[in-house]
N, CA, C and O atoms as CSV, one atom per row, in Angstrom:
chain,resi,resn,atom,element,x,y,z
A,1,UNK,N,N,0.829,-1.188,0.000
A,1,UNK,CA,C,0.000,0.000,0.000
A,1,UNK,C,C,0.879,1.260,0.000
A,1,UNK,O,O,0.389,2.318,-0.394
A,2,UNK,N,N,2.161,1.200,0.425
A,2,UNK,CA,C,2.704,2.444,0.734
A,2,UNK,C,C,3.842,3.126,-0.807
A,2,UNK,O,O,4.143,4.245,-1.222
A,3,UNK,N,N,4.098,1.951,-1.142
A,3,UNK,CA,C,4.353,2.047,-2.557
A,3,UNK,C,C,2.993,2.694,-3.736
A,3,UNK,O,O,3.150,3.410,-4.726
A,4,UNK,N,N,2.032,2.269,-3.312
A,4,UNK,CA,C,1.264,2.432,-4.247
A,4,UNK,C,C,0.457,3.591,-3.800
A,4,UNK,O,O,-0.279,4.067,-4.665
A,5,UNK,N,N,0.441,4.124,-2.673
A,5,UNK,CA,C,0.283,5.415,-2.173
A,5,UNK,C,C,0.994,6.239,-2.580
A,5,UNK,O,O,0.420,7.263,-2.949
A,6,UNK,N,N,2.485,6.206,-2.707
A,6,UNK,CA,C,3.417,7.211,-2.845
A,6,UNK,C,C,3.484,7.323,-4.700
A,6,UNK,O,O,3.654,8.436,-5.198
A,7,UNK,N,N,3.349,6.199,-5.520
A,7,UNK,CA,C,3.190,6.478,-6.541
A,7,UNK,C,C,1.727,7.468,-6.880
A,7,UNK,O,O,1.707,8.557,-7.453
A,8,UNK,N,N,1.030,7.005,-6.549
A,8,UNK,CA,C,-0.202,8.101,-6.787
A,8,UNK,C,C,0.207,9.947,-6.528
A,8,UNK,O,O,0.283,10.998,-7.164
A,9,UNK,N,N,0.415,9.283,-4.845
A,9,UNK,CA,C,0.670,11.082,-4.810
A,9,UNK,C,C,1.077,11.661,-5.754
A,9,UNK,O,O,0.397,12.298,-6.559
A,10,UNK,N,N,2.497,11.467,-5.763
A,10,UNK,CA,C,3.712,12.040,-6.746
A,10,UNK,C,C,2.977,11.777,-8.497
A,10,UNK,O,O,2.977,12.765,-9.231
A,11,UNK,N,N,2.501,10.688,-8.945
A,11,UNK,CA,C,2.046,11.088,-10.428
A,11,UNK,C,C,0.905,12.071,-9.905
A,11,UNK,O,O,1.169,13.227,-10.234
A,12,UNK,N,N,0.144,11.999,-9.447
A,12,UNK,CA,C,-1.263,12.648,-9.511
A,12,UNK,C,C,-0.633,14.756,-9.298
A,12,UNK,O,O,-1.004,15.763,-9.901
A,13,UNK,N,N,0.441,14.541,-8.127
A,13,UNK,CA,C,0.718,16.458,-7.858
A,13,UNK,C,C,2.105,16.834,-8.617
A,13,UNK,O,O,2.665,17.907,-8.393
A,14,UNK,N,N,2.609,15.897,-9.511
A,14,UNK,CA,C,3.751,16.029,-9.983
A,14,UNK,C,C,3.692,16.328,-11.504
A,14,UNK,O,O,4.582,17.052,-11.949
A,15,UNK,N,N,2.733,15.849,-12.366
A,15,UNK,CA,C,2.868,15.290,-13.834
A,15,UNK,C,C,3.676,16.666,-14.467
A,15,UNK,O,O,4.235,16.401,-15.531
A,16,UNK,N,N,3.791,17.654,-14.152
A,16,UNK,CA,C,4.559,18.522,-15.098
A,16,UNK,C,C,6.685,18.323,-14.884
A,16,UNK,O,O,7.720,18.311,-15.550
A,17,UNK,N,N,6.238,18.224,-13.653
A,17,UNK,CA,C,8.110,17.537,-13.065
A,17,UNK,C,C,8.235,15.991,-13.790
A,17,UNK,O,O,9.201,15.873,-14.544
A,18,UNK,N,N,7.541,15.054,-13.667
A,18,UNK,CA,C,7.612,14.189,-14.340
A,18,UNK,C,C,7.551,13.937,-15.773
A,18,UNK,O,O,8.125,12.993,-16.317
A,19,UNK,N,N,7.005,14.603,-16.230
A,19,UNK,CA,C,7.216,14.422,-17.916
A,19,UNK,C,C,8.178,15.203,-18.240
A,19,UNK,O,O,8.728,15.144,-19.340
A,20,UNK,N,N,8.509,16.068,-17.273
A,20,UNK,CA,C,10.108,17.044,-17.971
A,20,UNK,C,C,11.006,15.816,-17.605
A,20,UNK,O,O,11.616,15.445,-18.607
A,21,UNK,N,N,11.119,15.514,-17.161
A,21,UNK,CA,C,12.275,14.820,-16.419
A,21,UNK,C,C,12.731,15.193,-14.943
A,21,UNK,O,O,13.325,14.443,-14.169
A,22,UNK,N,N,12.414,16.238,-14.756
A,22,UNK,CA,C,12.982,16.973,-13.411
A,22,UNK,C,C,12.396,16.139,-12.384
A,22,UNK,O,O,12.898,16.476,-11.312
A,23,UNK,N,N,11.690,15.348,-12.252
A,23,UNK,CA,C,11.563,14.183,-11.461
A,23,UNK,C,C,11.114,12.893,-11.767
A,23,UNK,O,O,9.987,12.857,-12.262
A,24,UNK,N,N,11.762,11.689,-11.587
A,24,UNK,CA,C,11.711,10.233,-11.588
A,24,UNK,C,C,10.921,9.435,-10.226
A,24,UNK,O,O,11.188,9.837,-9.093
A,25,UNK,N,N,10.236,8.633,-10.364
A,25,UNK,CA,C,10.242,7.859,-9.512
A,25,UNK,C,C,10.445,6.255,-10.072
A,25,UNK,O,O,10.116,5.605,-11.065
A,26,UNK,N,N,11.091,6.066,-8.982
A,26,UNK,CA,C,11.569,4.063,-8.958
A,26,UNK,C,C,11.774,3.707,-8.039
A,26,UNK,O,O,12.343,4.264,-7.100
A,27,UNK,N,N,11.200,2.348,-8.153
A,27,UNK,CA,C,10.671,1.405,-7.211
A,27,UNK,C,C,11.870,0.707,-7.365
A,27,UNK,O,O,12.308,0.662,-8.514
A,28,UNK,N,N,12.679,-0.001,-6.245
A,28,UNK,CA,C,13.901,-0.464,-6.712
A,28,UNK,C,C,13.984,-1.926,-5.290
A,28,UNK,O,O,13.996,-1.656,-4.089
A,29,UNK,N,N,14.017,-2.993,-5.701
A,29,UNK,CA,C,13.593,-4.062,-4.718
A,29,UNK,C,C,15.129,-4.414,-4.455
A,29,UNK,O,O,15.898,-4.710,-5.370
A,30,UNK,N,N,15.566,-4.340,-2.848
A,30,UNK,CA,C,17.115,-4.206,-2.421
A,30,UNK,C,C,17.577,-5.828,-2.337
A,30,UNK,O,O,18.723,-6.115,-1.991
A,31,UNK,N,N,16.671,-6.770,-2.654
A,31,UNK,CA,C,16.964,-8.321,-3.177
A,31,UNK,C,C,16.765,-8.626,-4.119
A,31,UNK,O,O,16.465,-9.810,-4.273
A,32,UNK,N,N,16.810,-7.897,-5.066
A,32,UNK,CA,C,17.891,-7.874,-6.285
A,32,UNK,C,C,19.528,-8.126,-6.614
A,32,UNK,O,O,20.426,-7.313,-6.394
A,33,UNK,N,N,19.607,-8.857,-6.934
A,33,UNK,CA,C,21.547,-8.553,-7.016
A,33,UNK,C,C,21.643,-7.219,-7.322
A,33,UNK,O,O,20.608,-6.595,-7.558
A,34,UNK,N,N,22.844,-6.613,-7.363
A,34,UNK,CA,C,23.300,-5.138,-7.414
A,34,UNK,C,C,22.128,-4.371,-7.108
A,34,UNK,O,O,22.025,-3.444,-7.911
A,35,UNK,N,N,21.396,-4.390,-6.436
A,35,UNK,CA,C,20.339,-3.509,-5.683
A,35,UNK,C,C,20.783,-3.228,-3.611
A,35,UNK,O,O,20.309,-2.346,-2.894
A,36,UNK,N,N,21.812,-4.344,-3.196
A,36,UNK,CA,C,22.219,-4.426,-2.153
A,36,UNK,C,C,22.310,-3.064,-1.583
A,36,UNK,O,O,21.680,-2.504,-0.686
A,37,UNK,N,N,23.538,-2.589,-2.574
A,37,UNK,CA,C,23.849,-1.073,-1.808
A,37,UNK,C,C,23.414,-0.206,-0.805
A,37,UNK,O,O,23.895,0.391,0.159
A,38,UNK,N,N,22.049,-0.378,-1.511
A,38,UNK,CA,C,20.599,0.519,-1.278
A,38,UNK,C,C,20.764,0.614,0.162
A,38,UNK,O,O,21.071,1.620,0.800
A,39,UNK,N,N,20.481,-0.757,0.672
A,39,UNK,CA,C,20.535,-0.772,2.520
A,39,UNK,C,C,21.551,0.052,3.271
A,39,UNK,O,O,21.275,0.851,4.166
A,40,UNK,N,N,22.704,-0.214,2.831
A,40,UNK,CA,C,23.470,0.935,3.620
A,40,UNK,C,C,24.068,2.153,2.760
A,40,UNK,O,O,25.180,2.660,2.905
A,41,UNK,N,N,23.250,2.445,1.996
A,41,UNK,CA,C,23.573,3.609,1.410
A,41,UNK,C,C,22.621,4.785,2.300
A,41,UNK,O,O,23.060,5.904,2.568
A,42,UNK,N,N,21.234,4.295,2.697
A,42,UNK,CA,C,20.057,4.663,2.753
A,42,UNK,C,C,19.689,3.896,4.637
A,42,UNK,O,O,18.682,3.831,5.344
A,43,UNK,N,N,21.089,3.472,4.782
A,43,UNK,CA,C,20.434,2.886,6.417
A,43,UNK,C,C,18.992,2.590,6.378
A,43,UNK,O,O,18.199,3.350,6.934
A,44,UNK,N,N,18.448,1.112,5.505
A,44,UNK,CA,C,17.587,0.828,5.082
A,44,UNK,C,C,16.980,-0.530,6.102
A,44,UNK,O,O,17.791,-1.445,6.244
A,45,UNK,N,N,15.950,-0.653,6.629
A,45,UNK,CA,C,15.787,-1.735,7.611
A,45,UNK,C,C,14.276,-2.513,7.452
A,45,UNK,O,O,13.738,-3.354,8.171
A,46,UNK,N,N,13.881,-1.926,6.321
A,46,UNK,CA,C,12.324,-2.134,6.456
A,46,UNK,C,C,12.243,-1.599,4.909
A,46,UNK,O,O,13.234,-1.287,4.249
A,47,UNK,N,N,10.758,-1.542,4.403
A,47,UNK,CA,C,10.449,-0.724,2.934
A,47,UNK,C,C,10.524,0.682,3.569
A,47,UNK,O,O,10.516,0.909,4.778
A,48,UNK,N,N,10.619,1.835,2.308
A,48,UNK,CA,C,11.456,3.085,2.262
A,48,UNK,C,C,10.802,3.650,1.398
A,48,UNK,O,O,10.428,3.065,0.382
A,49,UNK,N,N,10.624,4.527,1.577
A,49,UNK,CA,C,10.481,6.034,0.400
A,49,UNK,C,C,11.709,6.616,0.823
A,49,UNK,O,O,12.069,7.017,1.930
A,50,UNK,N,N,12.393,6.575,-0.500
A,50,UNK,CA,C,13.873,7.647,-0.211
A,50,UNK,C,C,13.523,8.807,-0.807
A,50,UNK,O,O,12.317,8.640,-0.987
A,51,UNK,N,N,13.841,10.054,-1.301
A,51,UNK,CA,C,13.934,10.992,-2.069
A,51,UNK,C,C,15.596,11.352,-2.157
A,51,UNK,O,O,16.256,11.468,-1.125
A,52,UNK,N,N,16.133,11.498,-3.369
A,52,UNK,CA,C,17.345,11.838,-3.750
A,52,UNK,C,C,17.603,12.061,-4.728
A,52,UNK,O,O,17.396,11.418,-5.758
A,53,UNK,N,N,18.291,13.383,-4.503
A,53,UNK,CA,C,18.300,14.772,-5.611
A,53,UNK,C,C,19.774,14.486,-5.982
A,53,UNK,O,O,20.728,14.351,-5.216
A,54,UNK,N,N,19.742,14.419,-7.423
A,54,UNK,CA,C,21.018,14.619,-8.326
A,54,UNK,C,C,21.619,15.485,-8.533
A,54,UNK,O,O,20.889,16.459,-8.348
A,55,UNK,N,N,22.774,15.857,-8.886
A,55,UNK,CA,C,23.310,16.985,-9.844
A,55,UNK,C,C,24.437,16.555,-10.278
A,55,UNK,O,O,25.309,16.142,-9.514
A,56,UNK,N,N,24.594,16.603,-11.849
A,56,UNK,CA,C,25.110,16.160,-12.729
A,56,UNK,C,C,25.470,14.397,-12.412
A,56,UNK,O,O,26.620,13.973,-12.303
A,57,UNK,N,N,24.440,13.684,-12.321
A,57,UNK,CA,C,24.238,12.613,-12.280
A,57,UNK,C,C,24.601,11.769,-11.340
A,57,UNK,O,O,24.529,10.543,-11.252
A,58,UNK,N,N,25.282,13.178,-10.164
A,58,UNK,CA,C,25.744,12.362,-8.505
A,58,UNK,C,C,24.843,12.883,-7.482
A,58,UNK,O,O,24.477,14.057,-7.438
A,59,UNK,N,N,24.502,11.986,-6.675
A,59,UNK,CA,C,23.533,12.335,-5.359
A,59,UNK,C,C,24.193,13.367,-4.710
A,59,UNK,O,O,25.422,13.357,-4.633
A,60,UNK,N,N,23.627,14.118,-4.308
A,60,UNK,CA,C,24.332,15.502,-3.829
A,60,UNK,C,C,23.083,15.262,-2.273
A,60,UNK,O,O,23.278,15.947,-1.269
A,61,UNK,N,N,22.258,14.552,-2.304
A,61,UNK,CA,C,21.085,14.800,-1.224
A,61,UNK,C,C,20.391,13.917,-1.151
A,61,UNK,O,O,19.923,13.587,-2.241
A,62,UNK,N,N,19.970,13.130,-0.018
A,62,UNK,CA,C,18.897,12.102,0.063
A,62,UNK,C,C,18.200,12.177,1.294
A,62,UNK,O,O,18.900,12.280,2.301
A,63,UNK,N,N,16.643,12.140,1.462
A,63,UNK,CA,C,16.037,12.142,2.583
A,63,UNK,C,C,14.994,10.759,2.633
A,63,UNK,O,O,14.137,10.637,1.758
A,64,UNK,N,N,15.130,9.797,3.656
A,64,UNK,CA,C,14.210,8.869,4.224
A,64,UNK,C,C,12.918,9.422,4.510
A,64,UNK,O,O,12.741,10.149,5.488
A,65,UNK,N,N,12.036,9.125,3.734
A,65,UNK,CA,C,10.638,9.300,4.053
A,65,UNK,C,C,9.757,8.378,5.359
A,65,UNK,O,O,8.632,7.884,5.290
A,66,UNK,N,N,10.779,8.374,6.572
A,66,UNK,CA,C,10.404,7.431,7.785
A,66,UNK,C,C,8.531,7.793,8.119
A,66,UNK,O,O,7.839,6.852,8.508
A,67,UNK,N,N,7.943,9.073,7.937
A,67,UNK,CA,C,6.946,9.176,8.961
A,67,UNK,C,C,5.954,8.512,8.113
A,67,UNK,O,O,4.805,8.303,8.504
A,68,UNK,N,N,6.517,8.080,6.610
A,68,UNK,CA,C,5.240,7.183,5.889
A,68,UNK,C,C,4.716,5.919,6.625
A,68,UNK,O,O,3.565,5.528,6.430
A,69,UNK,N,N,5.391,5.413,7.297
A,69,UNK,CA,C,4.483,4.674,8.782
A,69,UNK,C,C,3.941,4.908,9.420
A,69,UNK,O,O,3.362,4.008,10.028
A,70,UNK,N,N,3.686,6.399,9.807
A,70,UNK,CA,C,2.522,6.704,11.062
A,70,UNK,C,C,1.519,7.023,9.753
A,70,UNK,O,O,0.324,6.895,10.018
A,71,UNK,N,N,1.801,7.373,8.545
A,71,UNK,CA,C,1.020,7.959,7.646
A,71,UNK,C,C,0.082,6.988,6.861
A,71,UNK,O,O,-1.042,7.179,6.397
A,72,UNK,N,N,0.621,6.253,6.857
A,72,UNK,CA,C,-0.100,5.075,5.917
A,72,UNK,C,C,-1.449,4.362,6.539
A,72,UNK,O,O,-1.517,3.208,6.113
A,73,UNK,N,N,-2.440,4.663,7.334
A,73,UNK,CA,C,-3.429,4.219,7.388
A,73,UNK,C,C,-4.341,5.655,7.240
A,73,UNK,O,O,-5.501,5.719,7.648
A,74,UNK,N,N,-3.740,6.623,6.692
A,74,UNK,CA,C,-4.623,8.151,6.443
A,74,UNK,C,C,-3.812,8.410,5.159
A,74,UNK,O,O,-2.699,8.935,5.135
A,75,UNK,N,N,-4.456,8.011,4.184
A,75,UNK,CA,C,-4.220,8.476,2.705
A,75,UNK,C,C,-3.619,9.792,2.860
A,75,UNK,O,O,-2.500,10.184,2.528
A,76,UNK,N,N,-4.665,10.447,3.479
A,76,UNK,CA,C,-4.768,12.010,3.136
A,76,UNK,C,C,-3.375,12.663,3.622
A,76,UNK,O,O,-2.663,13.557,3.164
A,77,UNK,N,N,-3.307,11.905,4.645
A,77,UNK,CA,C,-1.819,12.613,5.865
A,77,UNK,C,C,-0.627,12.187,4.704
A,77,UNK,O,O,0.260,12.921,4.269
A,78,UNK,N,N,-0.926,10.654,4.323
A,78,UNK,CA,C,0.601,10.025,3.595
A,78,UNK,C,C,0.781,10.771,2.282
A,78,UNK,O,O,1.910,11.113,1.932
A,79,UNK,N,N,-0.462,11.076,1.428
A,79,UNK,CA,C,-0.117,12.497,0.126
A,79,UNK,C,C,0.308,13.556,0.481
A,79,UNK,O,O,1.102,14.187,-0.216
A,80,UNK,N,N,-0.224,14.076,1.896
A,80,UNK,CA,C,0.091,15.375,2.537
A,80,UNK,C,C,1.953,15.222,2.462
A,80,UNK,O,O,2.814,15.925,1.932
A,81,UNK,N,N,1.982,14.531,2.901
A,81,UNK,CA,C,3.353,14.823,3.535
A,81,UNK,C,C,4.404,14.205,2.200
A,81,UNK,O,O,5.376,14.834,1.782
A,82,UNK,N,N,4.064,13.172,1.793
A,82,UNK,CA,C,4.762,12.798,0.467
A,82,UNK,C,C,5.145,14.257,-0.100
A,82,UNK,O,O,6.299,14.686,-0.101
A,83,UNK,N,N,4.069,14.935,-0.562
A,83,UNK,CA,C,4.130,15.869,-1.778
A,83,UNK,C,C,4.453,17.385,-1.001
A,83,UNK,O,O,4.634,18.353,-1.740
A,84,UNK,N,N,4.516,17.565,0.392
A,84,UNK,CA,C,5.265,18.803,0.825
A,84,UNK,C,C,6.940,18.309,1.043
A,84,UNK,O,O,7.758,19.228,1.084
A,85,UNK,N,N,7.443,16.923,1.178
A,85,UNK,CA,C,8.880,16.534,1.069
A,85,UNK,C,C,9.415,16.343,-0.392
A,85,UNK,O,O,10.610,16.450,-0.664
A,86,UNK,N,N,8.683,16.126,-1.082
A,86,UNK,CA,C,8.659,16.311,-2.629
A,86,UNK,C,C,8.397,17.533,-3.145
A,86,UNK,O,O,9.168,17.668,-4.095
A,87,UNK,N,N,7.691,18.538,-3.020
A,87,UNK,CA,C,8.026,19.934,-3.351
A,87,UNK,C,C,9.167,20.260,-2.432
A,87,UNK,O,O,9.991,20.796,-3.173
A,88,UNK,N,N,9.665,20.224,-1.196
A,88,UNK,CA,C,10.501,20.812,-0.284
A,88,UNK,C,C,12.193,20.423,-1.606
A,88,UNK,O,O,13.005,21.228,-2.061
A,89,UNK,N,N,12.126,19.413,-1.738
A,89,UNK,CA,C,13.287,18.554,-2.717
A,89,UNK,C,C,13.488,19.474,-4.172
A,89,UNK,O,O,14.557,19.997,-4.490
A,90,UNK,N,N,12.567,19.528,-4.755
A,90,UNK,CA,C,12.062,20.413,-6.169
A,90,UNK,C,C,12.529,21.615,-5.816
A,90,UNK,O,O,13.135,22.209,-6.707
A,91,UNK,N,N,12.438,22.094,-4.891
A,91,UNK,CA,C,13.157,23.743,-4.596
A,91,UNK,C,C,14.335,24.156,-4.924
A,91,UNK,O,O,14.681,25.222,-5.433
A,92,UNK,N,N,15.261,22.755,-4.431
A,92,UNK,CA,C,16.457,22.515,-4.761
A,92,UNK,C,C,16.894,22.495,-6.227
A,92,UNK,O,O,18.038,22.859,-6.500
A,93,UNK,N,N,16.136,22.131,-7.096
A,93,UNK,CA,C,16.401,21.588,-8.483
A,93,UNK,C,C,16.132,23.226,-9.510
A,93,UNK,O,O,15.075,23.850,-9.602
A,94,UNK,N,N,17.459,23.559,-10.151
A,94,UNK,CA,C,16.993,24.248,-10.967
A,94,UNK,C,C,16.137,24.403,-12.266
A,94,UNK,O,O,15.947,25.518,-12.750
């Protein structure tokens, strides 16, 4: 659900960042071979919403979306807050 929450938000308040490119989202499963990293790149212990901002094709910034656990049984709270840490990120991006 929290995957499929966070995809909604972000396509549904995003589509002009997303079709430019200026924002991606991916779903990236860390038991995958070469997906390992992820866990301690991201001090990862559980499923994750990361957000992480590029520049010139190196992470310059990444934030754990932890409170999507208290959020996820209130749609409304888990879009709320998805899409003000997702505009907060976009600020950054020229």
């Amino acid at each position: 659900m929290m995957e499929q929450y966070a995809k909604e938000a972000i396509e549904n308040n995003f589509k002009d960042a997303l079709a430019s490119g200026k924002l991606e989202f991916k779903v990236v499963n860390v038991e995958v071979r070469g997906n390992e990293h992820f866990i301690n790149d991201y001090q990862l212990y559980t499923k994750a919403l990361v957000l992480s901002l590029l520049k010139d094709g190196k992470e310059v910034k990444s934030k754990n979306l932890t409170k999507i656990w208290e959020y996820v049984r209130n749609k409304q709270r888990y879009f709320n807050y998805v899409t003000e840490e997702v505009n907060s990120l976009l600020k950054e991006v020229p």
